[in-house]
DOLUMVO-755412 format. One record per residue (C-alpha): residue in one letter; x, y, z. Coordinates in steps of 0.1 Angstrom, whole numbers, plus 2048, in hexadecimal, padded with zeros to 3 digits. Layout:
<rs>
("A"; (X; Y; Z))
...
</rs>
This chain:
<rs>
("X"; (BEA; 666; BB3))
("X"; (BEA; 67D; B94))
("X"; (BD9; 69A; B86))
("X"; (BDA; 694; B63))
("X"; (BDF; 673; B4B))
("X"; (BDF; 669; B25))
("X"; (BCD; 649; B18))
("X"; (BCE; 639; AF7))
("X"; (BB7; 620; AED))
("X"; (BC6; 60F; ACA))
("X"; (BBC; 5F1; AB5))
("X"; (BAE; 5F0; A95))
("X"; (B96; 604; A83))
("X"; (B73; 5EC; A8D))
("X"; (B7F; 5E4; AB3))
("X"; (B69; 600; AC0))
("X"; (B81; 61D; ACD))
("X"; (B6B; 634; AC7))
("X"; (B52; 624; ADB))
("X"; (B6C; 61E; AF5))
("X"; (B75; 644; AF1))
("X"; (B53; 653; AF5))
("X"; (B4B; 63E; B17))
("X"; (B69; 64B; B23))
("X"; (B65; 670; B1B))
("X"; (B44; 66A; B2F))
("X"; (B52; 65A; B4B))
("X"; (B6F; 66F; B52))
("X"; (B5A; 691; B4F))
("X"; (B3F; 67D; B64))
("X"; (B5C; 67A; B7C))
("X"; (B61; 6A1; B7F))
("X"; (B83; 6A2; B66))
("X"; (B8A; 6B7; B48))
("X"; (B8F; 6A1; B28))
("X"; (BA0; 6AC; B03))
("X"; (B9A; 68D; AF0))
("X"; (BA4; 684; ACD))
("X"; (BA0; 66A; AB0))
("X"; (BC0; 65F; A98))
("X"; (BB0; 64A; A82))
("X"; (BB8; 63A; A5E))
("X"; (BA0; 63C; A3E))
("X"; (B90; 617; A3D))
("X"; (B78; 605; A4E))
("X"; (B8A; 5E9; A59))
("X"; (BAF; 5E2; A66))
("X"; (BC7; 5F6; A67))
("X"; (BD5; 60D; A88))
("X"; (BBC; 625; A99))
("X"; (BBE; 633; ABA))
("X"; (BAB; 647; AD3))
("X"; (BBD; 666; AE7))
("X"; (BAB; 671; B05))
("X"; (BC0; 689; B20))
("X"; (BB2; 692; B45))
("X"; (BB5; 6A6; B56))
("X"; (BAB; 6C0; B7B))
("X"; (BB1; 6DE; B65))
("X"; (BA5; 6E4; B43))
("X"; (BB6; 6D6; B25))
("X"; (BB5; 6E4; B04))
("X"; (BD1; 6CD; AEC))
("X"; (BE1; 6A4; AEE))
("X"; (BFF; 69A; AFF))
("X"; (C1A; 688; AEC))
("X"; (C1C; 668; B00))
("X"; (C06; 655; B10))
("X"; (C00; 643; B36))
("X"; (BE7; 62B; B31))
("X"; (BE6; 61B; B0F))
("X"; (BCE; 5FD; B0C))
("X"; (BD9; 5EC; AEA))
("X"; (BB7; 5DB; AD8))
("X"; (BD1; 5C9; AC0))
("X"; (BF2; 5B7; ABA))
("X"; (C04; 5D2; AA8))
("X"; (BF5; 5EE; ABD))
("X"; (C10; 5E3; AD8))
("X"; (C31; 5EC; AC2))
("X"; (C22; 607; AB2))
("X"; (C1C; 61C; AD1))
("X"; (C34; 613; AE9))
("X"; (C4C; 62F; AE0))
("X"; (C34; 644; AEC))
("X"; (C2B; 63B; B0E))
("X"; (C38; 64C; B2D))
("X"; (C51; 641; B41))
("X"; (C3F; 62B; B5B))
("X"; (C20; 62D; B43))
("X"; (C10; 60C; B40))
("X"; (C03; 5FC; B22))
("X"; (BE5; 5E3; B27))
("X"; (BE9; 5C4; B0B))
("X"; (BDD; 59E; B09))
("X"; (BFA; 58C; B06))
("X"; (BE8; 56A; AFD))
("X"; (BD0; 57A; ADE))
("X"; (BF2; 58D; AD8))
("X"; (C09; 56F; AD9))
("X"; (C22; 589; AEB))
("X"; (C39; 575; B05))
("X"; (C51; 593; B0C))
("X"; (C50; 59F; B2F))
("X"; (C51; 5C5; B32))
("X"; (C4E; 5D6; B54))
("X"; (C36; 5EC; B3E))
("X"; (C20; 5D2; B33))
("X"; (BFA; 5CC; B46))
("X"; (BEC; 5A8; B3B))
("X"; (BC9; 5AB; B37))
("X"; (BB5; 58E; B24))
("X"; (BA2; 5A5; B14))
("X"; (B92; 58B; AFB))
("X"; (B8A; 56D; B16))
("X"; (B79; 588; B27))
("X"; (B66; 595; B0B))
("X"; (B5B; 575; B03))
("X"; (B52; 565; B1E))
("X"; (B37; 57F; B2E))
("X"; (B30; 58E; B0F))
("X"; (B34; 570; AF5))
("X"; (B45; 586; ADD))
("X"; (B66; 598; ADD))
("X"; (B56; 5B7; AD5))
("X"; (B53; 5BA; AF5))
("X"; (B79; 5C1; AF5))
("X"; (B6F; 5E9; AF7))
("X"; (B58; 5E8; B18))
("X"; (B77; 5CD; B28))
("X"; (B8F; 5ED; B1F))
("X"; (B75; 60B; B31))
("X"; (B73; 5F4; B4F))
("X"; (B9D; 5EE; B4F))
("X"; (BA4; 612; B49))
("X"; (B8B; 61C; B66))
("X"; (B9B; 602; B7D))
("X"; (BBD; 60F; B7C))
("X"; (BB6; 634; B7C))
("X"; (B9B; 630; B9A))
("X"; (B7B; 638; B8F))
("X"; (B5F; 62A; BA3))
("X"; (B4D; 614; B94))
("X"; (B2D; 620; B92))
("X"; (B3B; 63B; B7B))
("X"; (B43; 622; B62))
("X"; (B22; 613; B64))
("X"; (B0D; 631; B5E))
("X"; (B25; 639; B40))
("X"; (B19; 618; B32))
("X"; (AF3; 61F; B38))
("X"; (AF5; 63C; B24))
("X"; (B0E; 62F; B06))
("X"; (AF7; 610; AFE))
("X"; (AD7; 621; B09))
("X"; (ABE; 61B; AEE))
("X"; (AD0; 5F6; AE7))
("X"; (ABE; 5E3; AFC))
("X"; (ABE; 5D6; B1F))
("X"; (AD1; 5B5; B16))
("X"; (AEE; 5CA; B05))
("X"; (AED; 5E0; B23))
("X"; (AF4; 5C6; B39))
("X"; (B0E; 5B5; B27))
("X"; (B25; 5D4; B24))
("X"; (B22; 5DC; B47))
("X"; (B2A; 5BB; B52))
("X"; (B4A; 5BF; B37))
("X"; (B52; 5DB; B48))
("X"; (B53; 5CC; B6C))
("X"; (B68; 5AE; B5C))
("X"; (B86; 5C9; B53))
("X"; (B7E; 5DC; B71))
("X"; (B81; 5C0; B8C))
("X"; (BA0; 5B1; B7A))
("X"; (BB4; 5D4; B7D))
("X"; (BA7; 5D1; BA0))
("X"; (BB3; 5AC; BA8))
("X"; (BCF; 5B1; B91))
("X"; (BE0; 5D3; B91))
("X"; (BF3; 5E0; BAC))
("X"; (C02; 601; BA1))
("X"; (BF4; 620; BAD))
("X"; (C03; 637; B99))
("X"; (BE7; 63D; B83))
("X"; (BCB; 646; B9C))
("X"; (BBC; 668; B98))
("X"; (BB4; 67C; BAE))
("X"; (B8F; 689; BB3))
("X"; (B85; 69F; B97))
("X"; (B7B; 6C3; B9F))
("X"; (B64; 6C9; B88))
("X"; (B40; 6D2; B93))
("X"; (B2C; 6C5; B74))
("X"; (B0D; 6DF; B71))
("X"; (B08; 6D7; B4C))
("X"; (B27; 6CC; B39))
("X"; (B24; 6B9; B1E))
("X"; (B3F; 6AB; B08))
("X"; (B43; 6B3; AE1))
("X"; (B57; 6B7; AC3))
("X"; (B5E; 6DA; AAB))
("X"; (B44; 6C8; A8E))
("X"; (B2C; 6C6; AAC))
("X"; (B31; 6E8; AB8))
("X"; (B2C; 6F1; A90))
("X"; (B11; 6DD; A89))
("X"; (B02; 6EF; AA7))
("X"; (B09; 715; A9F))
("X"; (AF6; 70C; A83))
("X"; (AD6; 702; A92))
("X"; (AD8; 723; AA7))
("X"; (AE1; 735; A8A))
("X"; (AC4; 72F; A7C))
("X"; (AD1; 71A; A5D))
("X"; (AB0; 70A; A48))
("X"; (AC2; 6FB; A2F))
("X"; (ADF; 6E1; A31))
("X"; (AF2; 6D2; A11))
("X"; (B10; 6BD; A12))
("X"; (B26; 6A0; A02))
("X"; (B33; 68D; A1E))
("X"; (B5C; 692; A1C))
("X"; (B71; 689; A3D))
("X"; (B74; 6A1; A54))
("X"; (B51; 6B2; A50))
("X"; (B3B; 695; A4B))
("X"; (B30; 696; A71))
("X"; (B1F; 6BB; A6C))
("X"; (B05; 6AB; A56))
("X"; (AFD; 68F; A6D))
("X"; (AFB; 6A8; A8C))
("X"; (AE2; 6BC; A77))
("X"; (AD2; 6A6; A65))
("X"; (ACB; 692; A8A))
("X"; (ABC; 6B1; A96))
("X"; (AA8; 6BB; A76))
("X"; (A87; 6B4; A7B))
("X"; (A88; 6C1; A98))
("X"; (A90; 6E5; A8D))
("X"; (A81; 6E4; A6A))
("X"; (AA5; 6DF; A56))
("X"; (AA6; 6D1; A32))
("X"; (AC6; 6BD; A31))
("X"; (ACE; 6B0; A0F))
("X"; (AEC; 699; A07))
("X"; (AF8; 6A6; 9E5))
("X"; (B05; 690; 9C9))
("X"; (B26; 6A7; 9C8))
("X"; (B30; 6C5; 9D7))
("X"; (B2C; 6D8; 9B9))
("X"; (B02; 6D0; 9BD))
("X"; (B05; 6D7; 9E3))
("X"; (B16; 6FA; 9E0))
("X"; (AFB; 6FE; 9C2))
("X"; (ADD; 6F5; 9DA))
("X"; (AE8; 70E; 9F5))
("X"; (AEA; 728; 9DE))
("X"; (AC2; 720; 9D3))
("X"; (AB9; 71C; 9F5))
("X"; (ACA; 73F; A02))
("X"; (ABD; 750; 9E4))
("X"; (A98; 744; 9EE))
("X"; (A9E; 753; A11))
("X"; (AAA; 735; A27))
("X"; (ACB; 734; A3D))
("X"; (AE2; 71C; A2A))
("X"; (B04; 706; A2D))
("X"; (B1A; 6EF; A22))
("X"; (B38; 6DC; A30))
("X"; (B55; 6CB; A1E))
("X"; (B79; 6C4; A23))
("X"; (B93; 6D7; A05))
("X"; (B8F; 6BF; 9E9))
("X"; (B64; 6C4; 9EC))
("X"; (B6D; 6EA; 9EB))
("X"; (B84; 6E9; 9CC))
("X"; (B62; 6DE; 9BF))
("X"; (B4F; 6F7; 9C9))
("X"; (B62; 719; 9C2))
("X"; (B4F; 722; 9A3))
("X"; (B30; 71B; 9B7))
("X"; (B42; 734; 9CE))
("X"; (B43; 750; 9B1))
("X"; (B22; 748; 9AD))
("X"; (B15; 752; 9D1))
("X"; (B2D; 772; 9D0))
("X"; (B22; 77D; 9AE))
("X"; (AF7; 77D; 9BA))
("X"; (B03; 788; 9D8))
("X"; (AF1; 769; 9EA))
("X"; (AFC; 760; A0D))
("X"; (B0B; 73C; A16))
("X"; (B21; 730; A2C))
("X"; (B39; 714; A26))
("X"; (B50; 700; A3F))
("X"; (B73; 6F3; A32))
("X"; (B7D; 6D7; A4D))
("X"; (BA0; 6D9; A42))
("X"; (BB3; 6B5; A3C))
("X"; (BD7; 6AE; A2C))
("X"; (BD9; 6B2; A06))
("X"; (BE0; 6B3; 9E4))
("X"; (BC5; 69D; 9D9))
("X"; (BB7; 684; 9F5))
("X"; (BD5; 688; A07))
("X"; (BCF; 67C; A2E))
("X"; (BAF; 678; A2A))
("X"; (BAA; 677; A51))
("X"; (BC2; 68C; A5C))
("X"; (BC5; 6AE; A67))
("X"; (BD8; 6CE; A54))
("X"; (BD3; 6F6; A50))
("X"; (BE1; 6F2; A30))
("X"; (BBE; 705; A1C))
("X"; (BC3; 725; A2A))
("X"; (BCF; 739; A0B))
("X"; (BB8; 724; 9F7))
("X"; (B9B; 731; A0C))
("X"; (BA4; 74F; A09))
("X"; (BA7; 754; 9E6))
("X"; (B8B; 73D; 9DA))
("X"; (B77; 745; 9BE))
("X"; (B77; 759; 9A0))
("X"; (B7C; 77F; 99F))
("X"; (B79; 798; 9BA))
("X"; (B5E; 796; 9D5))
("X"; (B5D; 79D; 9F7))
("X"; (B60; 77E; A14))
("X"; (B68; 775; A39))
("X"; (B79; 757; A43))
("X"; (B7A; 749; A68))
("X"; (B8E; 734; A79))
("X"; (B81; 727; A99))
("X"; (B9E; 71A; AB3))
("X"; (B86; 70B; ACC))
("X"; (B60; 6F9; ACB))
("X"; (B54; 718; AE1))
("X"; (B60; 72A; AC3))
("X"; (B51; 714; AAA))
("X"; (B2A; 719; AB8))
("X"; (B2C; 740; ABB))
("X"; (B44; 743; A99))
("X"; (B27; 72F; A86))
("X"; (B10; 74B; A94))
("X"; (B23; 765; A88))
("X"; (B2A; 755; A63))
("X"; (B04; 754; A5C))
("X"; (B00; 77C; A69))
("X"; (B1C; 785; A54))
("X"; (B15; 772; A34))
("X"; (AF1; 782; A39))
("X"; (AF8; 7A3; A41))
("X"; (B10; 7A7; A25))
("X"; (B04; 78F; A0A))
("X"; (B23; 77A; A0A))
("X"; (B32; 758; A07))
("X"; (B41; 74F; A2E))
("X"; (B59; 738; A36))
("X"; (B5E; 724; A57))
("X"; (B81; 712; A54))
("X"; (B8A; 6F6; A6C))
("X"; (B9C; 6D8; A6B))
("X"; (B9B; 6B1; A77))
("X"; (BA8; 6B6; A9A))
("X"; (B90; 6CE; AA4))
("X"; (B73; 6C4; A8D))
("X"; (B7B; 6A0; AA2))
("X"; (B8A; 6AA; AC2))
("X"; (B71; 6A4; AE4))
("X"; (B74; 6BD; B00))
("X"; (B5A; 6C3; B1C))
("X"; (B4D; 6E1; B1B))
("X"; (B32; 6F9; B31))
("X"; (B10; 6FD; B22))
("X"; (B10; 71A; B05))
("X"; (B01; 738; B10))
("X"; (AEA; 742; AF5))
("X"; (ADF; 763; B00))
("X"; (B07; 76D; AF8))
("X"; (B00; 763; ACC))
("X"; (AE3; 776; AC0))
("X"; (AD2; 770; A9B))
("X"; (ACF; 788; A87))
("X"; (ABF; 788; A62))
("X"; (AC4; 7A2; A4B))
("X"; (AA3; 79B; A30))
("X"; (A88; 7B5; A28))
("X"; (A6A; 7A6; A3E))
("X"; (A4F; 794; A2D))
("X"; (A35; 7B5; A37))
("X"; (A4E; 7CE; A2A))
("X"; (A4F; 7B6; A0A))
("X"; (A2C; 7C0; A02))
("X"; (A38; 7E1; 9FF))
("X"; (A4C; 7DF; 9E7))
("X"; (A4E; 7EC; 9C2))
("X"; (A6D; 7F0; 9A9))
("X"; (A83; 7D6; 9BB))
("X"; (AA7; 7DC; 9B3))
("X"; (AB6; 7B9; 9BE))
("X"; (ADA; 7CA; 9BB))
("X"; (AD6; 7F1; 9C6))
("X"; (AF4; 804; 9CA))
("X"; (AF9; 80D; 9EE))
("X"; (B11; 821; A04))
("X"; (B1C; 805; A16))
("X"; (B18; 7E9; 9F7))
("X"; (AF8; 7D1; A0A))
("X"; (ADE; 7D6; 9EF))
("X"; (AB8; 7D0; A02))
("X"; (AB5; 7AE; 9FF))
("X"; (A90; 7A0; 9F9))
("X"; (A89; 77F; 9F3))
("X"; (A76; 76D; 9D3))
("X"; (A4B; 76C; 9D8))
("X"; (A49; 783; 9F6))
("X"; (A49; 7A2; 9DD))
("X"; (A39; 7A6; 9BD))
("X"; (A55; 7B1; 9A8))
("X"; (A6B; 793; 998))
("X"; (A8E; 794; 9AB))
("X"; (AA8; 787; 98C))
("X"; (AC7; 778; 991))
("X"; (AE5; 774; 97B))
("X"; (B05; 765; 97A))
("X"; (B10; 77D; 95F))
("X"; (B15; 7A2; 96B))
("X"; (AF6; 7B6; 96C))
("X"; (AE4; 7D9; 975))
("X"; (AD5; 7E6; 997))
("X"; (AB6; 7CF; 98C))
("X"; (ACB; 7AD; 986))
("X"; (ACA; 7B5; 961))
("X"; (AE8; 7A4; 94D))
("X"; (B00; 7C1; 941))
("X"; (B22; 7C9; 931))
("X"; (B23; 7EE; 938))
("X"; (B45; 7F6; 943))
("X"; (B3A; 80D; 95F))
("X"; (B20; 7FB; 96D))
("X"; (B3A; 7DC; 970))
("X"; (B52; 7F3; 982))
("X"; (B38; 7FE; 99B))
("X"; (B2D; 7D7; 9A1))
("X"; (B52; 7C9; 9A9))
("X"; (B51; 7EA; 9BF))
("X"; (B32; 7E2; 9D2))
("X"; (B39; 7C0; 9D5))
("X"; (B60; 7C2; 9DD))
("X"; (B6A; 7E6; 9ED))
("X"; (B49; 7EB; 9FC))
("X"; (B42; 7CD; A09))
("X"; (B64; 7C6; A11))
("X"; (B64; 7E6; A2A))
("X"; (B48; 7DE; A40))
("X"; (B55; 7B9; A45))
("X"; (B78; 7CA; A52))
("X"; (B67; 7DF; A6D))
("X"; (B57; 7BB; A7A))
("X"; (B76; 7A4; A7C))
("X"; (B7B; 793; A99))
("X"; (B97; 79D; AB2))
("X"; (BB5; 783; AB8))
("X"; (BB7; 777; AD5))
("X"; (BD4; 782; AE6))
("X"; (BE5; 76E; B05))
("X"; (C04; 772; B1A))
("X"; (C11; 78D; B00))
("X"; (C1B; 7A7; B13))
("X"; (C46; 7A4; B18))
("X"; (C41; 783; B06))
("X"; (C65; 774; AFE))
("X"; (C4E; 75E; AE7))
("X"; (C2F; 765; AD4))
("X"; (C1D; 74A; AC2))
("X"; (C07; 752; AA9))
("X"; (BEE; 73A; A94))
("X"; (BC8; 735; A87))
("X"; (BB0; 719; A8E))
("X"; (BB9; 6FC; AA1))
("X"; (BDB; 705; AAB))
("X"; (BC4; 71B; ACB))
("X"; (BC9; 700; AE4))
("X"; (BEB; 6F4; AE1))
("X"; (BFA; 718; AE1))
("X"; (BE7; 721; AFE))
("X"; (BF3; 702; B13))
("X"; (C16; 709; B03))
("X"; (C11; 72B; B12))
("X"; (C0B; 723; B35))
("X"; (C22; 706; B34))
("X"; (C42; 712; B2C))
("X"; (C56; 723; B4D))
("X"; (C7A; 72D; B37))
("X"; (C6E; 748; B25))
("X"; (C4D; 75C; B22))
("X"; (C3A; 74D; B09))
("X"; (C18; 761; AFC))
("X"; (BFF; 757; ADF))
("X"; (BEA; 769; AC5))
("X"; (BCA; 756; AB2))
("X"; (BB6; 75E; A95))
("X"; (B95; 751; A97))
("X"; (B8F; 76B; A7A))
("X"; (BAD; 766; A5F))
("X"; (B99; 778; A44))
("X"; (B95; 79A; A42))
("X"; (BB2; 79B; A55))
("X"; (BB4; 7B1; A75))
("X"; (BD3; 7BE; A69))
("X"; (BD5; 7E0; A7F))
("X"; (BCC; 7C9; A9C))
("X"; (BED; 7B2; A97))
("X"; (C05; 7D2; A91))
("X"; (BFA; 7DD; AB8))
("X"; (C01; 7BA; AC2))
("X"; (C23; 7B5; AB4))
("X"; (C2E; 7D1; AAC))
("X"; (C44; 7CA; ACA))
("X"; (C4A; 7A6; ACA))
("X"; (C69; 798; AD4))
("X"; (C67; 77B; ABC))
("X"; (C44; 76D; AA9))
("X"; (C43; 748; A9E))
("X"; (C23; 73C; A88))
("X"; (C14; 718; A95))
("X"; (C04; 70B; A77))
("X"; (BF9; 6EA; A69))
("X"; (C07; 6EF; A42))
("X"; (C2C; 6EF; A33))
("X"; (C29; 711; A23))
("X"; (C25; 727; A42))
("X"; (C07; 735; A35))
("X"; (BFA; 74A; A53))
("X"; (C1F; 75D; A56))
("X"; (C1F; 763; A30))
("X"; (BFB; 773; A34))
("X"; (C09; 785; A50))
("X"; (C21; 792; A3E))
("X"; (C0A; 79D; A20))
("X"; (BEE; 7AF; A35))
("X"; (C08; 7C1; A4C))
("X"; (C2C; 7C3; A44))
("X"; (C33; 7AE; A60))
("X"; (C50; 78F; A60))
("X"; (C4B; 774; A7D))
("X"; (C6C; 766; A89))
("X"; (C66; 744; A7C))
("X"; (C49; 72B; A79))
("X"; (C45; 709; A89))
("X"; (C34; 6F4; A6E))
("X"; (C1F; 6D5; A6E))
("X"; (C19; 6C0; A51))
("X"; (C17; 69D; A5B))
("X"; (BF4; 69A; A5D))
("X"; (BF1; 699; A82))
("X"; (BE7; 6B6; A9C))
("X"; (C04; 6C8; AB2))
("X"; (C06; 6BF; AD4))
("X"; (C11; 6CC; AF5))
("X"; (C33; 6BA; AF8))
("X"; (C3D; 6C1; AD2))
("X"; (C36; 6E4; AD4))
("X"; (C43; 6E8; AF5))
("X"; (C61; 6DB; AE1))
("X"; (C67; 6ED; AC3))
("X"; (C5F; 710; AD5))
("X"; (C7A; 70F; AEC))
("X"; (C90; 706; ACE))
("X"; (C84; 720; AB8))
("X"; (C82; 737; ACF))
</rs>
């Protein structure tokens, strides 16, 4: 019996992986395992070659493993595409008849998936809830697990579809059963006391800061990898009072957020690079009436369209340096969906408190990457809003919209709670939002808005995580998504000491911070998701400091354990 397996469900895009996918998620954390689940999935509707990752596990798991023991193959071409990367003694589940596939491999499980689909569900849809019940029959599960998976996937369908995809189910499971003898992939009992775990993705975890946060006001164009933070919040709208509006462009969705922040609401907007190209002089915009937004960048391969459905970190330095002219800004990089719920919290204080644009950036794999994780605790995030109250409002007389300050946060009141008119310009102006060209009062605004601002943000940043550092032969170091695999990596490799740093807070930079972590370092390599090494060379700019190499991703897909595992003890 085992501790820990890999499955891969792949077909083609339409065969219901995800489906297959999310029962299994269920089923396994049902079960008492940890799960780190993933989607690799092409840009079209139909055809094509998609899979679904899912890894278990007794301890928790954090990143994919390269190759995989149970692969269930949906699809003739699924079966020579993924063979290469199946485990020795892994076993791949195919129907050889549908297939026309009369090779014998000691390898190969013969299932007929589509007689079964058909004939106790009449249609070879059915072909996903055949798979659940095959998967659960050779790795163990009882039963009943599978069963209450499929009561809750297909509640709401209908009794009648109900029925038909648990009697799919105990089709694949009894024919593993009758069929199957290895025991190889039996797991043992899971460990894991379920008192409220649930099972989500990054864009749910962002979608769900959000709400918390307070956010009134959502505006979006849907662009691949963010798409699924409007449908969270636009699912959940009516219930908390949110306006989501699906913009024509993202130049009218960065545009509405700015009209619905000025008026005193919480706002955001999600896109992937190519929707924020659009909006940068949206961005200037928000910076120069110092009006508070926050925008998420889930980061996918580029120039252009690029991989549309693919991961990268390649929009760091355009992040960064977005937008016309000077102005202050803080840019987060959340490495783990815990991390995306409390980060989102944080964004919409900051952007408040300091009258800023805010950035979130994530990327495919953990925007779409499935963990199960404990309940949040909300009484650790706490909401604060930095608005003149509506009584104090009443109150006031000579509103200056843009009053020079010691720290640079002019009082902020917002439009029909006070008598005064509040005017806003995208042109440079006075104290009172008046346009102007005087030299000295535009010196004194860059200041405010830059310098000022700028030094309040620094004393907030974030502080990197630091793990196994101390004596490290090895220190990884990387932003975002790259969390999980260098903290497996860490506890994985015996040869050498291997320690990791993340930024979940890449801008400002916590620069003092990272010269007392490495000052001593042995050797530093970036993990990063771009070509450039983008995260070293912004090391490098902030602090002086020169990592001893980078390992570098730009294929579109997400590191994993193995591959990492790899190219560290190379590097290093």
């Amino acid at each position: 019996m085992t501790n820990e397996l890999t499955i891969k469900i792949t077909g083609e895009a339409g065969q219901g992986m995800q489906t297959i996918g999310a029962a299994l998620c269920q089923m396994f954390k049902n079960t008492g395992f940890h799960i780190f689940a993933n989607q690799d999935y092409m840009s079209r509707i139909r055809g094509g070659n998609n899979f679904f990752q899912l890894r278990i596990s007794d301890k928790p798991l954090y990143t994919l493993r390269q190759k995989s023991d149970i692969t269930v193959t949906l699809d003739k071409a699924s079966v020579a595409l993924h063979r290469p990367n199946m485990t020795d003694g892994g076993v791949l589940v195919l129907d050889r008849k549908k297939f026309n596939i009369t090779e014998e491999n000691n390898a190969f499980f013969d299932v007929p998936l589509y007689d079964m689909a058909t004939r106790t569900g009449d249609s070879e849809i059915f072909i996903n809830s055949i798979s659940c019940g095959v998967i659960a029959g050779i790795t163990g599960i009882e039963f009943r697990s599978v069963e209450q998976v499929m009561e809750t996937i297909f509640a709401g369908k209908g009794e009648e579809v109900i029925r038909k995809n648990k009697e799919a189910v105990r089709a694949g499971y009894d024919f593993v059963k009758n069929n199957f003898k290895k025991d190889t992939f039996k797991i043992k009992a899971g460990t894991i006391k379920d008192t409220g775990t649930f099972v989500m993705n990054g864009n749910d975890a962002i979608a769900l800061g959000a709400i918390r946060a307070g956010c009134k006001f959502y505006s979006a164009y849907p662009m691949s990898p963010s798409t699924s933070i409007m449908n969270v919040i636009a699912q959940y709208a009516k219930k908390f009072n949110i306006v989501v509006e699906q913009a024509e462009d993202e130049i009218a969705a960065i545009n509405m957020i700015i009209g619905a922040s000025f008026a005193g609401v919480r706002s955001m907007t999600a896109t992937a690079g190519g929707g924020f190209a659009l909006m940068v002089e949206g961005l200037s915009l928000a910076a120069m009436t110092e009006t508070p937004i926050v925008v998420v960048i889930a980061q996918r391969p580029a120039p252009a369209t690029g991989f549309p459905t693919r991961t990268a970190q390649a929009d760091l330095e355009f992040v960064l340096h977005a937008g016309h002219g000077e102005f202050a800004r803080a840019v987060y990089a959340p490495g783990t969906i815990e991390e995306a719920f409390s980060v989102m919290i944080k964004a919409f204080n900051s952007a408040e408190k300091y009258q800023i644009p805010v950035f979130i950036m994530t990327d495919q794999h953990l925007a779409e990457s499935y963990r199960n994780i404990e309940t949040f605790d909300l009484n650790k995030v706490k909401v604060q809003r930095y608005i003149i109250s509506k009584e104090d409002s009443k109150n006031i007389k000579n509103y200056k919209r843009y009053q020079f300050t010691e720290s640079g946060i002019s009082p902020r009141a917002i439009p029909s709670w006070i008598e005064d008119v509040i005017y806003a310009d995208s042109d440079e102006h006075t104290e009172e939002g008046h346009i102007t060209e005087d030299a000295e009062m535009g010196r004194r605004m860059v200041e405010k808005r830059f310098y000022k601002k700028f030094s309040g943000l620094s004393q907030e940043v974030e502080r990197p995580t630091a793990y196994n550092t101390d004596g490290a032969d090895v220190i990884l170091l990387g932003f975002g998504s790259t969390y999980g695999v260098m903290k497996e990596v860490s506890d994985a490799v015996a040869d050498k000491k291997t320690g990791f740093i993340h930024l979940s807070q890449v801008w400002p930079f916590p620069a003092p911070e990272m010269v007392k972590l490495l000052k001593d370092a042995k050797k530093v390599l970036t993990v990063e998701n771009n070509a450039g090494g983008q995260l070293a060379r912004l090391l490098r700019r902030e602090t002086g400091l020169q990592v001893g190499g980078s390992v570098l991703k730009f294929d579109g897909r997400p590191f994993d354990l193995d591959y990492l595992i790899d190219r560290v003890k190379k590097e290093g």
